[in-house]
N, CA, C and O atoms as CSV, one atom per row, in Angstrom:
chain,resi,resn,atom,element,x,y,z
A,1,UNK,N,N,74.656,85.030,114.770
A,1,UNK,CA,C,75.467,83.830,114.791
A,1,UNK,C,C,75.544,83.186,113.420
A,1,UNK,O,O,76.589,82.920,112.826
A,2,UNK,N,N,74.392,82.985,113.020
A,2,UNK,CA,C,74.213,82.371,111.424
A,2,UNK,C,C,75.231,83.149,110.536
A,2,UNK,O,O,76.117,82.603,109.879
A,3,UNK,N,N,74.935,84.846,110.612
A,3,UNK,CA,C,75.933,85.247,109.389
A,3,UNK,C,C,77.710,84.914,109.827
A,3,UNK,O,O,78.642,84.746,109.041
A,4,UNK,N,N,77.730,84.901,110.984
A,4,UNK,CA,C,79.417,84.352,111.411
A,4,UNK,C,C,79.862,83.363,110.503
A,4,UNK,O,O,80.721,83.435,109.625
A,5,UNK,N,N,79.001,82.250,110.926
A,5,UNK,CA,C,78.944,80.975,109.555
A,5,UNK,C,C,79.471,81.199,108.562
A,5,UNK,O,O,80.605,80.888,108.198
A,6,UNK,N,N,78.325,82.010,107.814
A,6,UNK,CA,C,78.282,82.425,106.534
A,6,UNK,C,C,79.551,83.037,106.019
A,6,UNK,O,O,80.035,82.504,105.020
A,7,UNK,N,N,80.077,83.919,106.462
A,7,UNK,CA,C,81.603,84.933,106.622
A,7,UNK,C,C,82.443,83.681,106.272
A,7,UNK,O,O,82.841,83.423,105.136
A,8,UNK,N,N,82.708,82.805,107.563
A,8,UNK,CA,C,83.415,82.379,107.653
A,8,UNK,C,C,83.731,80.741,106.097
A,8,UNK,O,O,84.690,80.369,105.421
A,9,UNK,N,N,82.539,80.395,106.226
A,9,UNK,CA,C,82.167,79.380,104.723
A,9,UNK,C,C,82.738,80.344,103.479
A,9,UNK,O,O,83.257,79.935,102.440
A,10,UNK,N,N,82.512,81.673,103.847
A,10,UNK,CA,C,82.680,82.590,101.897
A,10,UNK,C,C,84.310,82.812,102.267
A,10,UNK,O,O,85.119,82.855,101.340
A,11,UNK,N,N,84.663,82.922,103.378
A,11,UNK,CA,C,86.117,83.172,103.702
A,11,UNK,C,C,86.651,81.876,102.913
A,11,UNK,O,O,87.219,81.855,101.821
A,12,UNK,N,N,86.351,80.913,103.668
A,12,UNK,CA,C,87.011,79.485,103.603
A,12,UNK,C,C,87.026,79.214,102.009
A,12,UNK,O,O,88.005,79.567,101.351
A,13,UNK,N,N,85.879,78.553,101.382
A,13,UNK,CA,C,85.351,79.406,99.968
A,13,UNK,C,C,86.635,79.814,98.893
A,13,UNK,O,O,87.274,79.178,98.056
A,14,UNK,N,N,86.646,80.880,99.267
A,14,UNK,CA,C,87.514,81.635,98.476
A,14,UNK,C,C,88.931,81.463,98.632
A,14,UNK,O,O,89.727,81.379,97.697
A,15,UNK,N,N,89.253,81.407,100.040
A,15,UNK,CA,C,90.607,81.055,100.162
A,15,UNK,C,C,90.787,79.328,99.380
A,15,UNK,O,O,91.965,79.212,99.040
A,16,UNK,N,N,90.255,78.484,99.152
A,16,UNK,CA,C,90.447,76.990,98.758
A,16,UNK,C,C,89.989,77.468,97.281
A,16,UNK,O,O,91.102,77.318,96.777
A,17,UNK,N,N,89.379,77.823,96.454
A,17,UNK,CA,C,89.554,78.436,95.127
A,17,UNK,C,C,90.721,78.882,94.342
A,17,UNK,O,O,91.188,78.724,93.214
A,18,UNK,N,N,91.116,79.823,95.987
A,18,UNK,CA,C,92.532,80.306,95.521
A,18,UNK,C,C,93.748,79.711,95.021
A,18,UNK,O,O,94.459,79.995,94.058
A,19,UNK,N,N,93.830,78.580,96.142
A,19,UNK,CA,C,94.843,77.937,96.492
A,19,UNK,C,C,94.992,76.590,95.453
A,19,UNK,O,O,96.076,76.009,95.398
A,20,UNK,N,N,93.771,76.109,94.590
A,20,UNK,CA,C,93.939,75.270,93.864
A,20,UNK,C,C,94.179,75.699,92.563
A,20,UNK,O,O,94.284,74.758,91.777
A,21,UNK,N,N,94.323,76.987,91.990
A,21,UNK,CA,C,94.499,77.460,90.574
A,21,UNK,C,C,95.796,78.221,91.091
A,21,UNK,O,O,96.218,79.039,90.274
A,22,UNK,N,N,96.714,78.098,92.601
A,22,UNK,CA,C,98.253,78.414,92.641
A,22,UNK,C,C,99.047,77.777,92.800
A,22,UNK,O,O,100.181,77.847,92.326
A,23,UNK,N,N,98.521,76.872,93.644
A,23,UNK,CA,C,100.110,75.840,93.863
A,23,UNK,C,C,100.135,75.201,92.848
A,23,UNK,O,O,99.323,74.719,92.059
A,24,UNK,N,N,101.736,75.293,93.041
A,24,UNK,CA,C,101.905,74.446,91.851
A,24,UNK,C,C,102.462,75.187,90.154
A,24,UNK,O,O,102.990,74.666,89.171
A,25,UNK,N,N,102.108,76.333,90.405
A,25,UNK,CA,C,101.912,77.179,89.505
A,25,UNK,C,C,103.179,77.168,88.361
A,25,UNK,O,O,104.220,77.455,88.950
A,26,UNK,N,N,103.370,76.971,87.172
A,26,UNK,CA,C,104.567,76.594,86.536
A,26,UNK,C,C,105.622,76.538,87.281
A,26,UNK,O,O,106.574,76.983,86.641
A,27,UNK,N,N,105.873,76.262,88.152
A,27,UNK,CA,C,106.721,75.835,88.581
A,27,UNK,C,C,107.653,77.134,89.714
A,27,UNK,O,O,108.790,76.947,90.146
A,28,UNK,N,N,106.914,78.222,89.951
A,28,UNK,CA,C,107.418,79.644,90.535
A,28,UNK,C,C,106.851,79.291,92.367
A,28,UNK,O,O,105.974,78.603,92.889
A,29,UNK,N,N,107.784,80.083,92.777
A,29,UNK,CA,C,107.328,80.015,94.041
A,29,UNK,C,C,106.216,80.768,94.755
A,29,UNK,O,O,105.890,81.776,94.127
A,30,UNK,N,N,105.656,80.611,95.688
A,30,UNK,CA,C,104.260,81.348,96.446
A,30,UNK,C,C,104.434,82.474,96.999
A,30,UNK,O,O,105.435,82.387,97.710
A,31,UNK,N,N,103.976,83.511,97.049
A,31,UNK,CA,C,104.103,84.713,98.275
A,31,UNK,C,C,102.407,84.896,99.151
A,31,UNK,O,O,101.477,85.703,99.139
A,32,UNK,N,N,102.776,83.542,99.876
A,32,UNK,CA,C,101.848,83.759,100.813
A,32,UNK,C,C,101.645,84.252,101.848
A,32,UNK,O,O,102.283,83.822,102.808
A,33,UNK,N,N,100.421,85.632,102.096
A,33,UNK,CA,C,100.241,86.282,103.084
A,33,UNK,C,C,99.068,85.836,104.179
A,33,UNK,O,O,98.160,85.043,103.930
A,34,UNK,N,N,99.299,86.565,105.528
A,34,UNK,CA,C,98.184,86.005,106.032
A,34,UNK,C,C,97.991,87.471,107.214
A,34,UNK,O,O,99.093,87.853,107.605
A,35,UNK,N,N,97.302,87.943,107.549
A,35,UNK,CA,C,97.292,89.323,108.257
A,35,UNK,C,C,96.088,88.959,109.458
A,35,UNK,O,O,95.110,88.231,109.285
A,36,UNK,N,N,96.469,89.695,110.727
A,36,UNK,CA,C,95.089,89.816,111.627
A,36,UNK,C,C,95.156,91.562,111.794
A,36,UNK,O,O,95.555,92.332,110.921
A,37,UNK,N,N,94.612,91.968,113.265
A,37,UNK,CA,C,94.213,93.101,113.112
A,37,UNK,C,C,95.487,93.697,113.690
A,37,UNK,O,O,95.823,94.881,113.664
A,38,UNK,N,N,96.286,92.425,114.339
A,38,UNK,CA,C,97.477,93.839,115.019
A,38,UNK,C,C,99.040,93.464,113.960
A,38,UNK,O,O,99.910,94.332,113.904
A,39,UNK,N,N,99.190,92.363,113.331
A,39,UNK,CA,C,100.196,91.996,112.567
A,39,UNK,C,C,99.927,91.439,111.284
A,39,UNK,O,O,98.807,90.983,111.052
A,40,UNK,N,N,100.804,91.425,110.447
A,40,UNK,CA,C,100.824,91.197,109.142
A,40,UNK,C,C,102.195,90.277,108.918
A,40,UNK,O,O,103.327,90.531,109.332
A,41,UNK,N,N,101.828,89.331,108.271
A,41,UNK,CA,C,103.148,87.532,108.310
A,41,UNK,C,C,102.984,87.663,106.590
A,41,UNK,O,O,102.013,88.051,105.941
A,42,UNK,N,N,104.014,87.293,106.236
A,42,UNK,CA,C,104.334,86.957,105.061
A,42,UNK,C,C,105.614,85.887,104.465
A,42,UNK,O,O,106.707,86.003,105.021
A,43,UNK,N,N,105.516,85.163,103.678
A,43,UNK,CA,C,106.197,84.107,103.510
A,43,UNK,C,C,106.171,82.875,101.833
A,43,UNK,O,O,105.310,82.243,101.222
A,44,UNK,N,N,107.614,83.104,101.719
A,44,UNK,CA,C,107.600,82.642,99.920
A,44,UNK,C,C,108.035,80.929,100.112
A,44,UNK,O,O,109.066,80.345,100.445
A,45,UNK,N,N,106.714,80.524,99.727
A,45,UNK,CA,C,106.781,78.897,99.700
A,45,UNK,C,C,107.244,78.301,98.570
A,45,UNK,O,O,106.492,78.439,97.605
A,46,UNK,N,N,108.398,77.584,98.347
A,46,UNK,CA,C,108.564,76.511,97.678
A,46,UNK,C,C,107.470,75.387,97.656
A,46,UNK,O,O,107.838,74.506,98.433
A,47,UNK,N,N,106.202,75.051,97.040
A,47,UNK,CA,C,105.701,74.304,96.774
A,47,UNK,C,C,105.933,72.859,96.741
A,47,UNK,O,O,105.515,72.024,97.543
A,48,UNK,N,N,106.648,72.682,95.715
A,48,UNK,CA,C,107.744,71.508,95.189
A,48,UNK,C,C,108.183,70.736,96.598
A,48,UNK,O,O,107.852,69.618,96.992
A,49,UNK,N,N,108.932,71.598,97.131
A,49,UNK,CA,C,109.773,70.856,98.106
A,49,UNK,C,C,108.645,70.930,99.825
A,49,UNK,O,O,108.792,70.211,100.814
A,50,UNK,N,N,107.458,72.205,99.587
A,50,UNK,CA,C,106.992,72.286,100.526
A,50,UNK,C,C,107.645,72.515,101.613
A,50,UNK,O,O,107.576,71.769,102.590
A,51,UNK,N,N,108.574,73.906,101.546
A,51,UNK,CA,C,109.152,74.622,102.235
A,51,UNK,C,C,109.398,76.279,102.319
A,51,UNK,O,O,109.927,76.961,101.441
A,52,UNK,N,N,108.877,76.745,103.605
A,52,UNK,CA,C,109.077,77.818,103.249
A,52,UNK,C,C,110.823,78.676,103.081
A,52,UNK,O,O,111.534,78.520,104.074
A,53,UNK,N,N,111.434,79.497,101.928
A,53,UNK,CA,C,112.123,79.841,101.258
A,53,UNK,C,C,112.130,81.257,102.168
A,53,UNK,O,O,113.005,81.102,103.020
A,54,UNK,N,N,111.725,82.101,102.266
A,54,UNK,CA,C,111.437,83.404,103.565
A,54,UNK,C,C,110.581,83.155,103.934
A,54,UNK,O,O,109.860,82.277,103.459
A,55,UNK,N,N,110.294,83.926,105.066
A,55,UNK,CA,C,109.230,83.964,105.784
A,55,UNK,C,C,109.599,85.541,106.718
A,55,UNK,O,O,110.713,85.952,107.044
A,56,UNK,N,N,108.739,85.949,106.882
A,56,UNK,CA,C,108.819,87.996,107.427
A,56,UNK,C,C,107.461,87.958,107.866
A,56,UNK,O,O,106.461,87.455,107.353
A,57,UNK,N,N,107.695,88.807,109.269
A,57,UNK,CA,C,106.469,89.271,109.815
A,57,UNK,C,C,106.578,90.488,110.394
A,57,UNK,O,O,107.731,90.854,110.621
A,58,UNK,N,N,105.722,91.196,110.686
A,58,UNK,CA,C,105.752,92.654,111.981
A,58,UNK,C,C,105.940,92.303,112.998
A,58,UNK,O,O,105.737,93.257,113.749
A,59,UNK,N,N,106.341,91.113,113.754
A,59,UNK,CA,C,106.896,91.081,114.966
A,59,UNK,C,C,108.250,90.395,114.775
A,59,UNK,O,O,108.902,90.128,115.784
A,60,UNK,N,N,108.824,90.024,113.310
A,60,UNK,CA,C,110.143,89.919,113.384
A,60,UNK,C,C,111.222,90.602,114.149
A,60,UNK,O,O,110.700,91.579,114.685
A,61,UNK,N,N,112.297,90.547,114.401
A,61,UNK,CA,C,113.550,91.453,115.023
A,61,UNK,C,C,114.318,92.070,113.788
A,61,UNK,O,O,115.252,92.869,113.853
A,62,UNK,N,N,113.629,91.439,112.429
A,62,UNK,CA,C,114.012,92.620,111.578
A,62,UNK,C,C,113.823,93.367,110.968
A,62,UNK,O,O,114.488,94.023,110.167
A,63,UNK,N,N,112.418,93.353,111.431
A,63,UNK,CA,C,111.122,94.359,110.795
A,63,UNK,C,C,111.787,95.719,111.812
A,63,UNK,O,O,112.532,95.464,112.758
A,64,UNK,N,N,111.387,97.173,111.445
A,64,UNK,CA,C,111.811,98.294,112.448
A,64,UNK,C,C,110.345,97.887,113.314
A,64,UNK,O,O,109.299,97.294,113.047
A,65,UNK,N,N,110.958,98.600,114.532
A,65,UNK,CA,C,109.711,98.554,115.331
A,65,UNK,C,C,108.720,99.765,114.734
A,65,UNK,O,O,109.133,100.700,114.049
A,66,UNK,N,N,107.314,99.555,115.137
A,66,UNK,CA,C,106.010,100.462,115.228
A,66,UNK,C,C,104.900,100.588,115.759
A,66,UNK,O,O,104.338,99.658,116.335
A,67,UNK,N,N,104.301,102.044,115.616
A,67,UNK,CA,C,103.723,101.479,116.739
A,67,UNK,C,C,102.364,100.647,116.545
A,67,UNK,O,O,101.936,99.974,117.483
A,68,UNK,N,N,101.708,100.701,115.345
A,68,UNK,CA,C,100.396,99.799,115.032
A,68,UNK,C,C,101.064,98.814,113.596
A,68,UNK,O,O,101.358,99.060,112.426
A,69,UNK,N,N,101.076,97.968,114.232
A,69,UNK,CA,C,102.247,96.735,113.372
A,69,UNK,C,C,101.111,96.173,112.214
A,69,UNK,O,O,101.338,95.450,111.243
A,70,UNK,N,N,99.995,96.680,112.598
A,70,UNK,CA,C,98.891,95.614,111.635
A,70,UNK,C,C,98.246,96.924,110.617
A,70,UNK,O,O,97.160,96.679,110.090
A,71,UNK,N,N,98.751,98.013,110.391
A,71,UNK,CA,C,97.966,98.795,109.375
A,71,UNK,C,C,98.425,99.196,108.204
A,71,UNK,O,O,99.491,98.607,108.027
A,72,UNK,N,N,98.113,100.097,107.037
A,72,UNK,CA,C,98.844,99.752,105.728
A,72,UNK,C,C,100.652,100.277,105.620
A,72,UNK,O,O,101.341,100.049,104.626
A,73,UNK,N,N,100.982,100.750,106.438
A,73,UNK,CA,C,101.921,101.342,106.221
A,73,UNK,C,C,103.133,100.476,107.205
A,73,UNK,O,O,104.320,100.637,106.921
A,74,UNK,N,N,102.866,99.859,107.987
A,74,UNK,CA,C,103.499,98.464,107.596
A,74,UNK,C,C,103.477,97.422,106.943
A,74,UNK,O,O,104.528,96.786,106.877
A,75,UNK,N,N,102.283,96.917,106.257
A,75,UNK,CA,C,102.163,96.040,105.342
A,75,UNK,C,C,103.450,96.787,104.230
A,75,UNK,O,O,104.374,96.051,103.882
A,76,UNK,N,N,103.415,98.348,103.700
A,76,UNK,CA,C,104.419,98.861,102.588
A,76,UNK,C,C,105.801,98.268,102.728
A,76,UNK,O,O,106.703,97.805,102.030
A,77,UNK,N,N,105.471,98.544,104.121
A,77,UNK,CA,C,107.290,98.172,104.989
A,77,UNK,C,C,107.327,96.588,104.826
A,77,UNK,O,O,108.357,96.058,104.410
A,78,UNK,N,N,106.569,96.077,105.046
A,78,UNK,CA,C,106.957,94.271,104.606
A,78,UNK,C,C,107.049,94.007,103.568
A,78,UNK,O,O,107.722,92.984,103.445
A,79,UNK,N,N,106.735,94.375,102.726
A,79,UNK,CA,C,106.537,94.104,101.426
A,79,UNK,C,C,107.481,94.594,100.610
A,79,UNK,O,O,107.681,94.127,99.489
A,80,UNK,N,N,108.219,95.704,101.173
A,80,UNK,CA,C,109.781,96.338,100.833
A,80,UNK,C,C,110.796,95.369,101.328
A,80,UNK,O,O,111.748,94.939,100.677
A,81,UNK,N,N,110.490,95.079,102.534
A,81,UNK,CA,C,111.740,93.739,102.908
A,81,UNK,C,C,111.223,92.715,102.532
A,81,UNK,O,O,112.161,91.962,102.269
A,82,UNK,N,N,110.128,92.123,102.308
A,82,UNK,CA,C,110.337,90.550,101.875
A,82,UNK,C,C,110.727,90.686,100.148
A,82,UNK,O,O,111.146,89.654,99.624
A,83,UNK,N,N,110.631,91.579,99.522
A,83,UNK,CA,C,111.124,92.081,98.072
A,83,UNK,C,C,112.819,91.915,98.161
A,83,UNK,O,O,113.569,91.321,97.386
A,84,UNK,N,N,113.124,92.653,99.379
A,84,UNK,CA,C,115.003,92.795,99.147
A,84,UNK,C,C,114.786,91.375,99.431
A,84,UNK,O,O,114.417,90.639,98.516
A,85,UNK,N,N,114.988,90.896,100.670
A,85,UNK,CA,C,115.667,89.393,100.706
A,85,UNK,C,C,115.041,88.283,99.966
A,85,UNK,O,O,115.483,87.134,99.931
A,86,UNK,N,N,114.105,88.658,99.447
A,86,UNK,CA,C,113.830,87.400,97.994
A,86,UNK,C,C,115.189,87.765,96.582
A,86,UNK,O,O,115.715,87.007,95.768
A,87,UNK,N,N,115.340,89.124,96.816
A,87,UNK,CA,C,116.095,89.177,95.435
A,87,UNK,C,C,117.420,88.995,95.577
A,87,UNK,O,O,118.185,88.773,94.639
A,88,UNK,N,N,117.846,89.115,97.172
A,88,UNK,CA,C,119.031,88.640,97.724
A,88,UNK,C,C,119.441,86.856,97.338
A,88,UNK,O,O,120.541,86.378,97.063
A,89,UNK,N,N,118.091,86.172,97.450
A,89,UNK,CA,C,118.124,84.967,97.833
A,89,UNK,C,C,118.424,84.739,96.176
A,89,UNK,O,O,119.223,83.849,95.883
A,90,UNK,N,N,117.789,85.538,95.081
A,90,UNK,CA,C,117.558,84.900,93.860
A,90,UNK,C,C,116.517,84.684,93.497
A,90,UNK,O,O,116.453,84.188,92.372
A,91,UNK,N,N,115.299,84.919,94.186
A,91,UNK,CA,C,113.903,85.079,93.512
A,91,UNK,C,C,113.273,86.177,93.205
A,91,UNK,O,O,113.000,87.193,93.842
A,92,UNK,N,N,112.993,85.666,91.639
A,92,UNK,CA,C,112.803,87.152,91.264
A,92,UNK,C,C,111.229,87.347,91.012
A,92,UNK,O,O,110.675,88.445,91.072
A,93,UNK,N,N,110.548,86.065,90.705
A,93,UNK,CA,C,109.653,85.653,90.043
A,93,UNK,C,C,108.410,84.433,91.114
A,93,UNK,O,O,108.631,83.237,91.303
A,94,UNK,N,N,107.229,85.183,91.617
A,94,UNK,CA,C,106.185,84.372,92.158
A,94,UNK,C,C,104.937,84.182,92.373
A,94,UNK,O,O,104.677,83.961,91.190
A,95,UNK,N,N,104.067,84.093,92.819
A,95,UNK,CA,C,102.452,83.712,92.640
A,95,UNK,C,C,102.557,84.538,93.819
A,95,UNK,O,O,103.326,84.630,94.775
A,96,UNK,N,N,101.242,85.252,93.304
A,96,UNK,CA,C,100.472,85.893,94.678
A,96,UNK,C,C,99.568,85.570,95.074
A,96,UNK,O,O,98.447,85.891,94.682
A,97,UNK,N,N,99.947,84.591,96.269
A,97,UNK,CA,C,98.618,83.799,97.234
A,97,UNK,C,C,98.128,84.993,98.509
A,97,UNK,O,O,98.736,85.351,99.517
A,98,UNK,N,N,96.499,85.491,97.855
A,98,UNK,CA,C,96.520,86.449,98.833
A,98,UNK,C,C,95.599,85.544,99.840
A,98,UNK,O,O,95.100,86.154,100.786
A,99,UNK,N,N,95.271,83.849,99.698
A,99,UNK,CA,C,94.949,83.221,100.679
A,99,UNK,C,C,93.544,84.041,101.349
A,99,UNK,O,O,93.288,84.332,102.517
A,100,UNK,N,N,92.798,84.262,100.117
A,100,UNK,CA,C,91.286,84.212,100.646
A,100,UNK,C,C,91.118,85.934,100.862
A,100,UNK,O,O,90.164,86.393,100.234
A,101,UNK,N,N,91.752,86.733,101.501
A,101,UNK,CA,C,91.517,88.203,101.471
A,101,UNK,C,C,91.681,88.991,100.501
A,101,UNK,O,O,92.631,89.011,99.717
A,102,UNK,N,N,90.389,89.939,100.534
A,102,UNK,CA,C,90.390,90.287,100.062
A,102,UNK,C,C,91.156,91.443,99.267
A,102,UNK,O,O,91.418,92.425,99.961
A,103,UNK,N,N,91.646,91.506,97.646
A,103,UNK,CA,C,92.491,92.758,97.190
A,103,UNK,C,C,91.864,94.346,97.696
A,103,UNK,O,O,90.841,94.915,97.316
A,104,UNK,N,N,92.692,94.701,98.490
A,104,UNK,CA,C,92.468,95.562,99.195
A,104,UNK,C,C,92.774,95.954,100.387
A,104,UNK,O,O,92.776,95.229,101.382
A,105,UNK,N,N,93.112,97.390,100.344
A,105,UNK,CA,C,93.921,97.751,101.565
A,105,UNK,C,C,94.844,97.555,102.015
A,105,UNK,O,O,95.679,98.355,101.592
A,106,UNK,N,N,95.460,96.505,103.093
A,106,UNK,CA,C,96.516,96.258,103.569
A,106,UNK,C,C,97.225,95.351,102.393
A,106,UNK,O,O,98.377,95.400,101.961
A,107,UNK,N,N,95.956,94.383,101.981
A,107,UNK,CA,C,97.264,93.333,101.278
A,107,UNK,C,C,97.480,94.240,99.710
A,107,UNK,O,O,98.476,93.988,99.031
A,108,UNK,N,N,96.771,94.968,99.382
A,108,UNK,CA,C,97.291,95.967,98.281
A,108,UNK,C,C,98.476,96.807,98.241
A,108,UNK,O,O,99.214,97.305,97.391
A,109,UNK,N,N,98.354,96.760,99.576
A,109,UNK,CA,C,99.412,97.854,99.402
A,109,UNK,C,C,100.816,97.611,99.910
A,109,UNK,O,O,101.748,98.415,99.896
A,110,UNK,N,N,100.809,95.789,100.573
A,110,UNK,CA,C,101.895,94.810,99.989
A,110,UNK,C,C,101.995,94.778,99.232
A,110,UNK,O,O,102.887,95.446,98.708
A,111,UNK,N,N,101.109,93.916,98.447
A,111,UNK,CA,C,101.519,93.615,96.505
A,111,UNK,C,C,101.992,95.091,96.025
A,111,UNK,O,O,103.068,94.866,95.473
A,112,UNK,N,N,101.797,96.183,95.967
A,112,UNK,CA,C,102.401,97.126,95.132
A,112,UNK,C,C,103.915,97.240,95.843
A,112,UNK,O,O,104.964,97.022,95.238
A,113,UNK,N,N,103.813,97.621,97.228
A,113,UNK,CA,C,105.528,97.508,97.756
A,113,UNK,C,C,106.263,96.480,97.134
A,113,UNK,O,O,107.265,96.929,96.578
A,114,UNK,N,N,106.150,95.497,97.048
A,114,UNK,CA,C,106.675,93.961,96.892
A,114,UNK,C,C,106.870,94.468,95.245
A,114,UNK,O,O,107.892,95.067,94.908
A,115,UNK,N,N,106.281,94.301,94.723
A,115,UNK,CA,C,106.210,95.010,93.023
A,115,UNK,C,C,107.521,95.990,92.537
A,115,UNK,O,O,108.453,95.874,91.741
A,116,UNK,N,N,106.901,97.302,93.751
A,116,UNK,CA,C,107.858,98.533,93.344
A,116,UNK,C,C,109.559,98.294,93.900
A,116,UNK,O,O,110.485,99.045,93.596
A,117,UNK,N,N,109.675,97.062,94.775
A,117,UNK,CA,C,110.991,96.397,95.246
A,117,UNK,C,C,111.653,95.439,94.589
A,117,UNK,O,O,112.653,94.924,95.087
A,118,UNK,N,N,111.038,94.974,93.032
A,118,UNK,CA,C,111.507,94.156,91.873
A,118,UNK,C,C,110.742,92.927,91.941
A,118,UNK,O,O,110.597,92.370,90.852
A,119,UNK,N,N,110.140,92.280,93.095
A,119,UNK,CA,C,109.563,90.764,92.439
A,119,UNK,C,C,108.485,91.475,91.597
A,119,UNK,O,O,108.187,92.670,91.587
A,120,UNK,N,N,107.901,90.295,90.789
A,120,UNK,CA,C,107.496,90.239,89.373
A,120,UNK,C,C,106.361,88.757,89.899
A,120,UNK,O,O,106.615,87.585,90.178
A,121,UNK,N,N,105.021,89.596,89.836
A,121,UNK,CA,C,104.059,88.529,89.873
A,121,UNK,C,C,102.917,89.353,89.496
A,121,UNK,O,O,101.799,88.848,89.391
């Protein structure tokens, strides 16, 4: 029970570390992710106005369907569409709030999709 705590304090921790050396960030917008074990959400915050600008998940209707929505090879696939319709929208340029998780695995292998699809962070 104690180490649950603990997890959860180094989770918390890190994610509020994060979040105070991004928002805000010259003035670029957020690509904040947030993942559990069966889906993966993603979403580019305007700070400023404190609005989200996209927002994409694995249970969207415009994500393709699959059949394990939460493992890396849909994270690739989100991270390929939230790339097109940011560059659709005009954003080319944003902060990567990986919101406390750790670089690795799933959210890695967003940030490189998202990357190899033109945003620039």
């Amino acid at each position: 029970m104690d180490s649950l705590r603990i997890k959860t304090k180094r989770f918390i921790r890190r994610r509020l570390s994060i979040k105070k050396k991004i928002v805000g960030a010259g003035g670029r917008m957020r690509l904040c992710i947030n993942r559990s074990n069966k889906n993966f959400f993603a979403q580019i915050v305007d700070d400023s106005k404190g609005v989200a600008v996209v927002a994409l998940s694995t249970t969207s209707k415009s994500f393709p369907k699959m059949k394990n929505a939460g493992n890396i090879n849909a994270a690739k696939e989100l991270g390929k569409l939230i790339a097109k319709i940011a560059l659709e929208k005009g954003i080319k340029e944003v902060v990567f709030d990986r919101n406390g998780f750790l670089y690795h695995g799933k959210i890695k292998a967003f940030a490189d999709s998202a990357r190899e699809n033109g945003l620039v962070f």
